[in-house]
C-alpha positions as CSV (number, residue, x, y, z in Angstrom):
1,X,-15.6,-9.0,28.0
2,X,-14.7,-5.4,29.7
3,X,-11.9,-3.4,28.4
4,X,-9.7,-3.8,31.4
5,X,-10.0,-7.4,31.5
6,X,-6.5,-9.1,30.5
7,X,-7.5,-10.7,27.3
8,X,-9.7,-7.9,25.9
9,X,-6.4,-6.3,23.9
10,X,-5.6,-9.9,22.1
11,X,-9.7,-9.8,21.4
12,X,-9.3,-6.2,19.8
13,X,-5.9,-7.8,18.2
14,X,-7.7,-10.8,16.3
15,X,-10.7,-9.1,15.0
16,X,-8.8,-6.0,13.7
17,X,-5.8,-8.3,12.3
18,X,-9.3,-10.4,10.5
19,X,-10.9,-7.0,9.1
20,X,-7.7,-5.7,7.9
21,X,-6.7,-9.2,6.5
22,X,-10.0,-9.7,4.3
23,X,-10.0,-6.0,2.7
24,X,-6.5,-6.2,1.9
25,X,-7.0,-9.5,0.2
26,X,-9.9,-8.1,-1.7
27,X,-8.1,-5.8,-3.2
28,X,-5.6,-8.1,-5.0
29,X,-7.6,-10.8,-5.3
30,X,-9.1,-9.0,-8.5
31,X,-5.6,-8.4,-10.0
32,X,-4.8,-12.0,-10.8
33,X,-8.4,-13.3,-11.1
34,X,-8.9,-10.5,-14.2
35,X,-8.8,-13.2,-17.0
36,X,-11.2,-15.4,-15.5
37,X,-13.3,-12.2,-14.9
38,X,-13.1,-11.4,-18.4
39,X,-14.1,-14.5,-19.7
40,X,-16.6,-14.8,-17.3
41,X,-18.8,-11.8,-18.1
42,X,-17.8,-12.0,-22.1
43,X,-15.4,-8.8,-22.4
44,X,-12.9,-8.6,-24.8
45,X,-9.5,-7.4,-23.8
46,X,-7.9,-6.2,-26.5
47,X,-11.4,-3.7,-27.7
48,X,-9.2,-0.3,-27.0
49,X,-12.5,1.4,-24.6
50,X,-12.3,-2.5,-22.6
51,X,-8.4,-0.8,-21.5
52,X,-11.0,1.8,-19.1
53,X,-12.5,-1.2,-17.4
54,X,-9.2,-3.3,-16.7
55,X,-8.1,-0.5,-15.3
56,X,-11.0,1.0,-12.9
57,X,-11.5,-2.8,-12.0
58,X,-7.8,-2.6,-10.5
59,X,-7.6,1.0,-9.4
60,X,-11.8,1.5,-8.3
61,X,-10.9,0.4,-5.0
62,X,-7.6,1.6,-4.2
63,X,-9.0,5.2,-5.3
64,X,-11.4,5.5,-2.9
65,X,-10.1,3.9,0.1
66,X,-7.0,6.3,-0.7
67,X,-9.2,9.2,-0.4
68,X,-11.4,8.1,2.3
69,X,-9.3,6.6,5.0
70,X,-8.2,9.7,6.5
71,X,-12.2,11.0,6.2
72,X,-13.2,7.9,8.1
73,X,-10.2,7.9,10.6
74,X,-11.4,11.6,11.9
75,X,-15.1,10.0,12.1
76,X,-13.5,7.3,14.1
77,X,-11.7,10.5,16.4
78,X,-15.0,11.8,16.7
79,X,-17.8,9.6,16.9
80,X,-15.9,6.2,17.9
81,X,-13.3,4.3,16.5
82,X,-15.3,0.4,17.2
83,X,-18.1,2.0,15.6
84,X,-17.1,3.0,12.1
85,X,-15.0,-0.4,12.5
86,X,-18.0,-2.1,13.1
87,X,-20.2,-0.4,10.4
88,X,-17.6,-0.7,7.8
89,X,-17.7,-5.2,8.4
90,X,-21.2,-4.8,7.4
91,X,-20.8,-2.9,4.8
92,X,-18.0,-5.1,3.5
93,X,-20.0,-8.1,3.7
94,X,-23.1,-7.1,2.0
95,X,-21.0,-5.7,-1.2
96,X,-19.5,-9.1,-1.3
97,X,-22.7,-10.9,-2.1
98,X,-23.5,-8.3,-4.9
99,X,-20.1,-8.4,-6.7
100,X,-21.0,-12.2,-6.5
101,X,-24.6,-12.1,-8.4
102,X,-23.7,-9.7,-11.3
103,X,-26.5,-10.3,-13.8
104,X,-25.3,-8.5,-16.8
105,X,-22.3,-9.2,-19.3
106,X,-19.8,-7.3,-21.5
107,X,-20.1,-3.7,-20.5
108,X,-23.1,-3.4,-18.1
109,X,-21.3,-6.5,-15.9
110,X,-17.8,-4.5,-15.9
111,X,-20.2,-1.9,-14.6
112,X,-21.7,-3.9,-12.1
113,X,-18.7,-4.9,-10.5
114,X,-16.9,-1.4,-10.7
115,X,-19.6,0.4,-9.0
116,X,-20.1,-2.3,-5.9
117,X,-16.3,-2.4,-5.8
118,X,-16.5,1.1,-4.9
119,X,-19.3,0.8,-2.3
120,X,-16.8,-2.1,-0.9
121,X,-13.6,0.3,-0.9
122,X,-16.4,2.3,1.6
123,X,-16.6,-0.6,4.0
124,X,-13.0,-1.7,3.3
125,X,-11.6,1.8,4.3
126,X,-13.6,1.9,7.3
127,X,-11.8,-1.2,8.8
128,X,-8.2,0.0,7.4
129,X,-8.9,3.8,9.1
130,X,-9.6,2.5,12.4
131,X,-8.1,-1.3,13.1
132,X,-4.7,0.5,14.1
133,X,-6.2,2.7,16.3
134,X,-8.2,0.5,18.0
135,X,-4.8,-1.6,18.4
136,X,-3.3,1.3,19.9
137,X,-5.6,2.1,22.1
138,X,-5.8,-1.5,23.8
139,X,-2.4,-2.2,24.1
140,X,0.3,-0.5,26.4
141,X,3.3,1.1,24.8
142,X,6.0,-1.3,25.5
143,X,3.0,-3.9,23.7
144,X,2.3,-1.6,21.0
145,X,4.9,-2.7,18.4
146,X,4.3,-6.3,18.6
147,X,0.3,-6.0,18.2
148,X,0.5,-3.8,15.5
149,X,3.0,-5.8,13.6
150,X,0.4,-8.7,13.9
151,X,-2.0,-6.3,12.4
152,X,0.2,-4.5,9.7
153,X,1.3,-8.0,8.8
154,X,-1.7,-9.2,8.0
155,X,-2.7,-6.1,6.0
156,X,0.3,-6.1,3.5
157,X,0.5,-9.6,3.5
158,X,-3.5,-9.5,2.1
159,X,-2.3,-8.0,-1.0
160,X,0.0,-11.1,-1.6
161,X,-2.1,-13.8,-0.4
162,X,-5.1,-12.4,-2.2
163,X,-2.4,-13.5,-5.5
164,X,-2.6,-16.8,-4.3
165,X,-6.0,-17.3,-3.4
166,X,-7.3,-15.1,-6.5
167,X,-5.5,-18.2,-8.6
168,X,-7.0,-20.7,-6.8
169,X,-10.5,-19.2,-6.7
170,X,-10.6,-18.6,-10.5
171,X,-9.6,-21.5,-11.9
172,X,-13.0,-23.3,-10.4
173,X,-15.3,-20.1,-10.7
174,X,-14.6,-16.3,-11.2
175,X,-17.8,-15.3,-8.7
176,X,-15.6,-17.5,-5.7
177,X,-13.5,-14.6,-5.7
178,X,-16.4,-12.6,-3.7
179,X,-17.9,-15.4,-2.3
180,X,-14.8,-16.1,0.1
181,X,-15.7,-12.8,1.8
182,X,-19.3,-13.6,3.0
183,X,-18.8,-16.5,5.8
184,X,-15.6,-14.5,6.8
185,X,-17.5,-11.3,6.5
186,X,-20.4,-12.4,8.5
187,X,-18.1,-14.0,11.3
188,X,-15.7,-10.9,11.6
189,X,-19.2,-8.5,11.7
190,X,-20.6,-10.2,14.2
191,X,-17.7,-10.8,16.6
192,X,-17.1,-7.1,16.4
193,X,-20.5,-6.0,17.3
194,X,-20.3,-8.5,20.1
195,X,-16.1,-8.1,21.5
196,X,-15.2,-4.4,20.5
197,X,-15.5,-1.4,22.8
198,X,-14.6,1.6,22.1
199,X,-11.6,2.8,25.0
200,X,-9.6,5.4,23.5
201,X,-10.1,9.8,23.6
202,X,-13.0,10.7,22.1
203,X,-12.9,14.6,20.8
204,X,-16.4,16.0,19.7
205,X,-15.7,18.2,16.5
206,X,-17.7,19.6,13.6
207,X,-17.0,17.6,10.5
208,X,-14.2,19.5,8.2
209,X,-16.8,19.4,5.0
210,X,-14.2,22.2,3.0
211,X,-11.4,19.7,4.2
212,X,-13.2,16.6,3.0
213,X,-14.0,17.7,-0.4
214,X,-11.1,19.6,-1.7
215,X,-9.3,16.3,-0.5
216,X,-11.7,13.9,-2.1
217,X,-12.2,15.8,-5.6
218,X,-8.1,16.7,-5.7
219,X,-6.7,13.8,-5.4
220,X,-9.6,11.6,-6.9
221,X,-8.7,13.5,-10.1
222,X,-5.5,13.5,-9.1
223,X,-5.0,9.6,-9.6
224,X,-7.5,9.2,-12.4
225,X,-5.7,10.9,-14.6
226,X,-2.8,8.9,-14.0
227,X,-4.9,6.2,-14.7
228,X,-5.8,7.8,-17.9
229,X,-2.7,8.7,-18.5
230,X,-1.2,5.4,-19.7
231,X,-3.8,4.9,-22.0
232,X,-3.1,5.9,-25.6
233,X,-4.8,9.3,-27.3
234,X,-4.4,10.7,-30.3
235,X,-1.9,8.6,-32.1
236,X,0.5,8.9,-29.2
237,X,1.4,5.6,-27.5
238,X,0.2,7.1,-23.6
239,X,-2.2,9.4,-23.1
240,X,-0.1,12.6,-21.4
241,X,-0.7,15.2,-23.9
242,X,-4.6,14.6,-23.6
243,X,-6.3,17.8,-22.3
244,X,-8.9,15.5,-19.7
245,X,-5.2,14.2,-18.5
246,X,-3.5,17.5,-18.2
247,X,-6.3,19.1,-16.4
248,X,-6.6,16.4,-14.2
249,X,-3.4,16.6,-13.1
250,X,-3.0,20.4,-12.6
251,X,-6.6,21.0,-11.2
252,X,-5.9,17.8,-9.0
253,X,-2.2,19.5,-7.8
254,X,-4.1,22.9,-7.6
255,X,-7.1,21.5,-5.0
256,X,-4.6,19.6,-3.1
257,X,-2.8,22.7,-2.3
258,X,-6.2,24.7,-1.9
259,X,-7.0,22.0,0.9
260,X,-4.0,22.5,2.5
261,X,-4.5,25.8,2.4
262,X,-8.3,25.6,4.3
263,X,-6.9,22.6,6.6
264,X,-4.0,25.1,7.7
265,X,-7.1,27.5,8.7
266,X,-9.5,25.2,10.2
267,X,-9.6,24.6,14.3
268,X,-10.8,21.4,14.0
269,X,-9.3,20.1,10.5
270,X,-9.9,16.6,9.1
271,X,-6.2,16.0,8.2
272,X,-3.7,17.6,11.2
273,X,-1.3,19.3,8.9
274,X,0.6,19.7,12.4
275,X,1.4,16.3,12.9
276,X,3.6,16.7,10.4
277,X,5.9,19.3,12.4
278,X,7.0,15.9,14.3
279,X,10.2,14.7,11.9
280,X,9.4,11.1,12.9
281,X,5.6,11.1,11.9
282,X,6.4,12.8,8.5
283,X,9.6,10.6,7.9
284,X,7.7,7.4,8.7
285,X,4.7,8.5,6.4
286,X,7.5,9.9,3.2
287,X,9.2,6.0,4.0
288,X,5.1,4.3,3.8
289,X,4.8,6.1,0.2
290,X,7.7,5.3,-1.2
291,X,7.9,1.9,-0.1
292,X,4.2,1.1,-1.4
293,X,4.9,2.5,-4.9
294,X,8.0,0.3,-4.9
295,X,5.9,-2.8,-4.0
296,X,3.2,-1.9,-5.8
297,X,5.3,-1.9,-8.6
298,X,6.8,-5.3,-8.0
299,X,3.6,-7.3,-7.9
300,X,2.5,-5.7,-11.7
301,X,6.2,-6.6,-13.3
302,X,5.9,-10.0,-11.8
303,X,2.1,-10.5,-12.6
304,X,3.1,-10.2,-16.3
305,X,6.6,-11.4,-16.2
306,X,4.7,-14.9,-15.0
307,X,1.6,-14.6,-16.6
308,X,2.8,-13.3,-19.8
309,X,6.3,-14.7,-20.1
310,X,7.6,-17.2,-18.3
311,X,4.7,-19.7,-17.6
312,X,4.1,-19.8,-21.3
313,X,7.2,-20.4,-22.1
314,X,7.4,-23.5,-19.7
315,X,4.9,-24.9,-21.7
316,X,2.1,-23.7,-19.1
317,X,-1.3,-23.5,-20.8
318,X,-3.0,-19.5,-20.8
319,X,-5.8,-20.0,-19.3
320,X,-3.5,-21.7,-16.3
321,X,-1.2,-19.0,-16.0
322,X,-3.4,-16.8,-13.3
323,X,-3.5,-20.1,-10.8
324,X,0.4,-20.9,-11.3
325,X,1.6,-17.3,-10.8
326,X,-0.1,-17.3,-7.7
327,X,1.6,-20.1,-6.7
328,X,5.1,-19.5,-7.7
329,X,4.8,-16.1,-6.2
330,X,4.4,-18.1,-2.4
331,X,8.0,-17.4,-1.3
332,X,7.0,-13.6,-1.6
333,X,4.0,-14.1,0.7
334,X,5.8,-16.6,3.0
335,X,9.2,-13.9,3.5
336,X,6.9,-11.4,4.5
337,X,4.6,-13.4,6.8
338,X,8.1,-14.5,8.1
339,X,9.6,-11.3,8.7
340,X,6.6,-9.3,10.0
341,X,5.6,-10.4,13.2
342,X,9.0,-11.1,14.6
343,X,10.4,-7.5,13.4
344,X,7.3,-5.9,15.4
345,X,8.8,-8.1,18.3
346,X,12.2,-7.1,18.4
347,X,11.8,-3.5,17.6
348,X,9.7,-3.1,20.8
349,X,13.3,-4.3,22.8
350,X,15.9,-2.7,20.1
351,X,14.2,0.3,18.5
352,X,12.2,0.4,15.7
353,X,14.5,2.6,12.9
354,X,17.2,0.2,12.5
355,X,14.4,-2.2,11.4
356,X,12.2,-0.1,9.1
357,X,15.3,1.1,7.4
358,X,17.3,-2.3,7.3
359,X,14.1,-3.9,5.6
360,X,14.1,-1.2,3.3
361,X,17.4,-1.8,2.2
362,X,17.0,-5.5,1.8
363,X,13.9,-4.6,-0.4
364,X,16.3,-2.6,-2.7
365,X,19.1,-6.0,-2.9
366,X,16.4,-7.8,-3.7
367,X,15.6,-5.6,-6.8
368,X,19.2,-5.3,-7.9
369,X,19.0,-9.2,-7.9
370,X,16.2,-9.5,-10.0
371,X,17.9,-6.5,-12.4
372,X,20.0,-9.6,-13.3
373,X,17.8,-11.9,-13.8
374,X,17.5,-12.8,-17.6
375,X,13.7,-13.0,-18.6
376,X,13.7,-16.7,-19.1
377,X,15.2,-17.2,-15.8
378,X,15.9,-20.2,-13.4
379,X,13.2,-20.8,-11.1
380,X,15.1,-21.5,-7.6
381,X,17.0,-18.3,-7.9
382,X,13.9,-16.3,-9.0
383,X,12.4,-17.7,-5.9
384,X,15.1,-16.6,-3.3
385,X,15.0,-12.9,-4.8
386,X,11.2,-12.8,-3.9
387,X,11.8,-13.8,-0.8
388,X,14.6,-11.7,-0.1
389,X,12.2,-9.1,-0.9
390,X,9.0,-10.4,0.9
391,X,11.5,-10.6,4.0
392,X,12.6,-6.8,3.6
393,X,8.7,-5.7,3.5
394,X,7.9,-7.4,6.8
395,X,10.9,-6.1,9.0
396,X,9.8,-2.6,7.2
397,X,5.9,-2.9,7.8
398,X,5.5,-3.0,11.8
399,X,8.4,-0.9,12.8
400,X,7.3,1.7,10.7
401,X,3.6,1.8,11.7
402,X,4.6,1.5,15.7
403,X,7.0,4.9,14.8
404,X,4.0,6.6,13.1
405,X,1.4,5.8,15.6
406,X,3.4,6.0,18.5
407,X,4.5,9.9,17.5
408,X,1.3,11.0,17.9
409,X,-1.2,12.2,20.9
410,X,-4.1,9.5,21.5
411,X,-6.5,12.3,20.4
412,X,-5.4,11.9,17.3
413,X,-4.7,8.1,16.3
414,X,-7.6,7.6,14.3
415,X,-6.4,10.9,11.9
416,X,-3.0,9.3,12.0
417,X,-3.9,6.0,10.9
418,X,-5.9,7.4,8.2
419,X,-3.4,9.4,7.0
420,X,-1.1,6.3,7.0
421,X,-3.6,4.3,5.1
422,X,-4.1,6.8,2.5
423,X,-0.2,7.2,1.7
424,X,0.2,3.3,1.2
425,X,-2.9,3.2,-0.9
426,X,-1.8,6.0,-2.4
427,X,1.1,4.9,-3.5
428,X,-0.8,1.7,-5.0
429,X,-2.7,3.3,-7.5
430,X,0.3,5.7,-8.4
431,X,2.5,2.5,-8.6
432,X,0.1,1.4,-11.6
433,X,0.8,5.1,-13.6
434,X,4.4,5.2,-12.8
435,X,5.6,1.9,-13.4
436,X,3.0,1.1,-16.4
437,X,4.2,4.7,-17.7
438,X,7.5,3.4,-17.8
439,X,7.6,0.1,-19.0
440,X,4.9,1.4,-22.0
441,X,8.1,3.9,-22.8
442,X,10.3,1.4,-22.7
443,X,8.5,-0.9,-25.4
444,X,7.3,1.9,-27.6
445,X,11.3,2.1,-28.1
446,X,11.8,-1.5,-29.4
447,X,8.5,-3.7,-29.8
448,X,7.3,-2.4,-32.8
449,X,10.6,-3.1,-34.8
450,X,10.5,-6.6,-32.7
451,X,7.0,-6.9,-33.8
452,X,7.5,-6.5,-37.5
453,X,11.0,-8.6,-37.9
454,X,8.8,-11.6,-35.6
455,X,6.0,-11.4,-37.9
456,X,7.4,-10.8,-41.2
457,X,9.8,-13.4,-40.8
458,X,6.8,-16.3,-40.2
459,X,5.9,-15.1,-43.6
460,X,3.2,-12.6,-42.4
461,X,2.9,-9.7,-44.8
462,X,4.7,-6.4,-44.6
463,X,1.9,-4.4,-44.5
464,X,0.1,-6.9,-41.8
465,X,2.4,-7.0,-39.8
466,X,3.1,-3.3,-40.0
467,X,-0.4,-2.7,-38.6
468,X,-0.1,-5.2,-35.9
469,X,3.2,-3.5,-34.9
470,X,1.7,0.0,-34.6
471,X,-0.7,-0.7,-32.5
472,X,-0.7,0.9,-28.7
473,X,2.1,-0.8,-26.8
474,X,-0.6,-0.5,-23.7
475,X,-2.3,-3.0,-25.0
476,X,0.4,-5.4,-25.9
477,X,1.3,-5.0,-22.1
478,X,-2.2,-5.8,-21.2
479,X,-2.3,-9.0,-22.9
480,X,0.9,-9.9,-21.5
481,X,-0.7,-9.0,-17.7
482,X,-3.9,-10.8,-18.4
483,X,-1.5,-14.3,-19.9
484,X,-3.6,-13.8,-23.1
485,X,-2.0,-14.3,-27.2
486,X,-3.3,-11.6,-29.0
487,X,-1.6,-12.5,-32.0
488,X,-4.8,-14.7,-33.6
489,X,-7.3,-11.7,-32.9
490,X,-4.7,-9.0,-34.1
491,X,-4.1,-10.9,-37.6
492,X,-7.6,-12.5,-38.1
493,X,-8.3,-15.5,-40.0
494,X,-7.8,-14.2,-43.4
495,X,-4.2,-13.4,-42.6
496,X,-3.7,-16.8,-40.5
497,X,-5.7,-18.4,-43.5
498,X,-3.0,-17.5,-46.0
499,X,-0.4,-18.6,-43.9
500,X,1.2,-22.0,-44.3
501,X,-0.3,-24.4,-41.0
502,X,3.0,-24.7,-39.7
503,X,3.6,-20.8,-39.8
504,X,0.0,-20.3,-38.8
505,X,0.5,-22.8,-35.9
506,X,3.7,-21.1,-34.7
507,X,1.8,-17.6,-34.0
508,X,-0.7,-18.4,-32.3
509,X,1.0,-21.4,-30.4
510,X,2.2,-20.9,-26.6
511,X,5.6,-19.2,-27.2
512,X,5.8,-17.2,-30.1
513,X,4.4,-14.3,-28.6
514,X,6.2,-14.5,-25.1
515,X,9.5,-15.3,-27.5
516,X,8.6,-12.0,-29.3
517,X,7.4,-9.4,-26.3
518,X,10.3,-10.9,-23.5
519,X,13.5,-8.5,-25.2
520,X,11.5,-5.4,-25.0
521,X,9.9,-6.1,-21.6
522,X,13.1,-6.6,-20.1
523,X,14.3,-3.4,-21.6
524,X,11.4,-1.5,-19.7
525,X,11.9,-3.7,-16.7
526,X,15.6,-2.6,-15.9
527,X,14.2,1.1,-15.9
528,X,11.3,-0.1,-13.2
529,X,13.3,-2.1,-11.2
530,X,16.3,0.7,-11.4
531,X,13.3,3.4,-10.2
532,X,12.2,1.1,-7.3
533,X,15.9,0.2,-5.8
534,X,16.0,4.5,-5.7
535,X,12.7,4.9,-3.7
536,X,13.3,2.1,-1.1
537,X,16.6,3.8,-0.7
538,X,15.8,7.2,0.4
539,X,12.2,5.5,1.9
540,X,15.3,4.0,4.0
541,X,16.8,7.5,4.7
542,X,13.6,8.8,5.5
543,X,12.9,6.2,8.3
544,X,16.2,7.3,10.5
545,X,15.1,10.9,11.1
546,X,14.8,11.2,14.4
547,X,12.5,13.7,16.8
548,X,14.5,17.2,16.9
549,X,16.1,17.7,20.0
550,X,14.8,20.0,22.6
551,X,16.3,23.3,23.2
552,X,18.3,23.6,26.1
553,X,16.2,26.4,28.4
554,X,17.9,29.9,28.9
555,X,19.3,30.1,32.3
556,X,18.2,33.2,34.5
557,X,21.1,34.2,37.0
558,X,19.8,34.2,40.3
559,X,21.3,34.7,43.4
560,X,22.6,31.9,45.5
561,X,20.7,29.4,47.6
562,X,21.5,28.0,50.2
563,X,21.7,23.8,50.3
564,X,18.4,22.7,51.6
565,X,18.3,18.7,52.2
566,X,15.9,16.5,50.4
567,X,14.7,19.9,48.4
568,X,15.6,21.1,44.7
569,X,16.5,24.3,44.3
570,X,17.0,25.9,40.5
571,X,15.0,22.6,39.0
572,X,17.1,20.0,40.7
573,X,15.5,16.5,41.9
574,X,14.7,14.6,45.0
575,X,13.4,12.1,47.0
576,X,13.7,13.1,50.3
577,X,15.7,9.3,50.8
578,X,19.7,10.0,49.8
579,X,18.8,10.8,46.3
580,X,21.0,13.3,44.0
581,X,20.1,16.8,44.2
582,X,20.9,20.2,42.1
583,X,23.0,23.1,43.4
584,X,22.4,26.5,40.7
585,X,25.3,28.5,41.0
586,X,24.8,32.4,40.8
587,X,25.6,32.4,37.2
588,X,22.1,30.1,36.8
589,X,24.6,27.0,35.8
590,X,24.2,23.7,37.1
591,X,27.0,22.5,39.8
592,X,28.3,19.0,40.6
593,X,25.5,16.9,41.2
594,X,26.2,15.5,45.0
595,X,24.6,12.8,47.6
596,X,23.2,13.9,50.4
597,X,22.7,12.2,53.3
598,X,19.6,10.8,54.2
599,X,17.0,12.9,57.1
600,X,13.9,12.2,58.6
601,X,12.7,15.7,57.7
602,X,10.3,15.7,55.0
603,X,11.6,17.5,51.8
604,X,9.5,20.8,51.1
605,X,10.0,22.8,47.8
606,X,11.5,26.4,48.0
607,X,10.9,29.1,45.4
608,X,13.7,31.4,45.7
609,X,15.8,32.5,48.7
């Protein structure tokens, strides 16, 4: 199928909306398939270095897609956006059947997986970079907002389906996880190296390699030590005052700026620090970031509100909880699925701010709704709230891609998509640092004291209990996000042994610990939830800026003309046929508009009297 034939857009559509689907599934797939992974290759949770693999297992792949979207979208500017897409399917697919046929366990199979997870993130950014470019090039402007809601749908929704499906998959086997990605892989690869052809501006330019690595090393370090940053050191419950943390952060801050510096000096730079000068491009992007910590956010606090909480509580076994979070989190997945394509839609016909921001702020009610929300809470209610909140994502997610993408020249819609991708993965991985940061602070306050009084009072001894209760709060909140009782590991059987079986059978039963861990959690919960109602508010703000308008031109007296019909003198319009035309006046203003009458003589254009 040619380019220009009638169907070849909805072609471009479906295989984009596909690519974009499966890597934004892949990367949340892992997060509530971690126990099962665990289990799986033999690694133990709780062992304080295990923390480093949980967490580059969750953050591996939004890392490097974050810093290699934009990369990947100027490739796609350069040497053509159907090609990276293309090359980036295969790559996908292939990493899929090595995360699935990981030899090695404890360590060395954490290893495994982390480093083909990052070879994926490769692949995966290629298809996030370009799909919305490729969208945009296909479709016609008063189309555009529609097809890429289809497609920005599809993407955000990924990260909530792949809760659902990551459930499903690891209850039966943890390696299903990757296998789901090979016959969708091979299909999608394929079809694209068959259907997709490349129509948009192509710009020959040298590759920006000063551009590419200040970028890549900055905010790579940038984001690791987040990462890091959450994890205890040196008797402190969080890892801030570590120097690897602290010179992560400053060095990262420091190259960031150095790359702005050599991208404000380069002709042909990989990120267009000028696209920014347009209000409604930066706006849209400032609204993407904020909006993706927020979420980002939400799908952790849930995760181990379910998992770790509530599930247990209602008498759900452990090693149950992944499959049954993913399934009471559906109303989330089905309020954005419901939302999405119908805002894209409408905001081609009424405008696309009024959407972005209103989602937005239905995103923040949603939050204030689950503020009150006592941790044990009523199911139907809980379910209404995620919704609520589902719904506010999709009437956000296409309007404000269409504003982003459509502010920008066609030269550079594979640098803008990038750069749109790498703020929402972005915010991802900082989501992870800031919310965890916050909710460890908040327990540090409370769960020791809760810990000790919960123990002591099942007739553990001072002492034991005392050492249970100062250990990191991180990894109490770990347990809690993987739905795991640490209690019987942390006491051992020679306290459990000395322990009446009643007491003994209370600890390490299904709702002691939840019992124990839900006060604190909501205590560092309200903070979370009080954080993310504040970004999706000004994220809402930021949407409704508007382009600057243009400055009205200085008028140059001139001397008068006389009224030619059918001709514009002074920059006035016609058509020759009755149309209005433009008088200047000798002071250079602009007279009465009046209708002339109509003349066979052709119009001509004078330049002065």
């Amino acid at each position: 199928m040619e380019p220009d034939h009638p169907r070849y857009k909805w072609v471009a559509l479906s295989n984009t909306t596909l690519g974009t689907l499966i890597a934004t599934i892949n990367a949340s797939i892992v997060l509530i398939s971690l126990p099962a992974i665990f289990n799986g290759i033999g690694l133990d949770p709780l062992r304080p270095g295990n923390v480093s693999y949980l967490l580059w297992m969750l953050m591996g792949y939004m890392l490097v897609t974050a810093v290699l979207v934009v990369t990947l979208g100027r490739l796609g500017d350069i040497h053509g956006r159907v090609r990276i897409y293309n090359a980036g399917f295969l790559i996908f697919t292939l990493t899929s059947v090595a995360l699935s046929l990981d030899p090695l366990h404890g360590g060395p199979g954490a290893l495994w997986l982390i480093g083909w997870r990052v070879v994926q993130a490769v692949g995966g950014s290629m298809l996030m970079a370009n799909s919305a470019a490729i969208i945009t090039d296909a479709f016609p402007a008063h189309r555009r907002g529609t097809a890429l809601g289809v497609n920005i749908v599809a993407g955000i929704a990924g990260s909530f389906i792949g809760l659902v499906l990551g459930g499903l998959l690891a209850e039966w086997n943890w390696r299903s996880i990757f296998w789901v990605n090979v016959p969708i892989g091979l299909l999608g690869t394929v079809w694209a190296y068959r259907s997709l052809r490349d129509t948009g501006v192509r710009k020959p330019a040298r590759i920006d390699w000063w551009g590419n690595v200040t970028f890549a090393v900055g905010l790579t370090a940038l984001l690791a030590a987040i990462t890091y940053g959450i994890q205890p050191y040196g008797g402190h419950t969080m890892g801030w005052t570590s120097p690897w943390v602290l010179a992560g952060l400053f060095g990262g801050v420091a190259l960031l700026a150095v790359f702005c510096l050599v991208e404000s000096r380069t002709a042909e730079p990989m990120f267009p620090l000028s696209l920014f000068r347009d209000p409604v491009f930066a706006g849209g992007n400032a609204a993407t970031l904020l909006g993706s910590i927020a979420r980002g956010g939400l799908q952790f606090m849930l995760i181990i509100w379910l998992q770790g909480i509530w599930l247990p509580l209602h008498g759900y076994d452990y090693a149950d909880t992944p499959l049954w979070a993913g399934i009471y989190l559906v109303p989330l997945t089905v309020g954005f699925l419901a939302a999405g394509p119908v805002a894209g839609y409408l905001s081609d016909r009424a405008g696309a701010r009024l959407f972005a921001a209103g989602g937005l702020v239905v995103m923040a009610l949603s939050f204030a709704g689950l503020l009150l929300l006592p941790t044990d809470f009523g199911y139907p209610w809980f379910a209404v709230l995620v919704f609520l909140n589902g719904l506010g994502g999709g009437l956000f997610a296409a309007p404000n891609t269409s504003l982003i993408m459509s502010s920008v020249p066609a030269a550079a819609r594979g640098a803008a998509s990038g750069m749109r991708a790498t703020f929402q993965n972005a915010g991802m991985v900082l989501s992870i640092g800031v919310f965890f940061s916050l909710m460890v602070a908040g327990l540090a306050g409370s769960l020791p004291h809760t810990l000790t009084a919960g123990l002591t009072a099942q007739g553990v001894p001072a002492d034991d209990a005392h050492a249970v209760a100062s250990l990191p709060p991180v990894g109490t909140l770990f347990a809690a996000f993987l739905g795991y009782n640490p209690i019987q590991q942390l006491l051992g059987p020679h306290v459990l042994g000395r322990l009446p079986p009643d007491n003994a059978r209370t600890l390490t039963g299904r709702e002691f610990f939840p019992q124990l861990i839900s006060g604190p959690f909501h205590d560092g919960l309200v903070v979370v939830f009080w954080l993310a109602i504040a970004m999706s508010l000004v994220a809402a703000a930021a949407s409704l800026v508007r382009e600057r308008p243009a400055a009205a031109p200085t008028a140059t007296p001139a001397p008068p003309a006389a009224p030619v019909t059918g001709t514009t003198d002074g920059g006035g319009t016609t058509d020759g046929g009755g149309t209005p035309t433009t008088r200047t006046t000798p002071a250079g203003a602009t007279a009465a508009t009046e209708r002339r009458p109509t003349t066979a003589t052709p119009p001509t254009k004078e330049h002065g009297p």
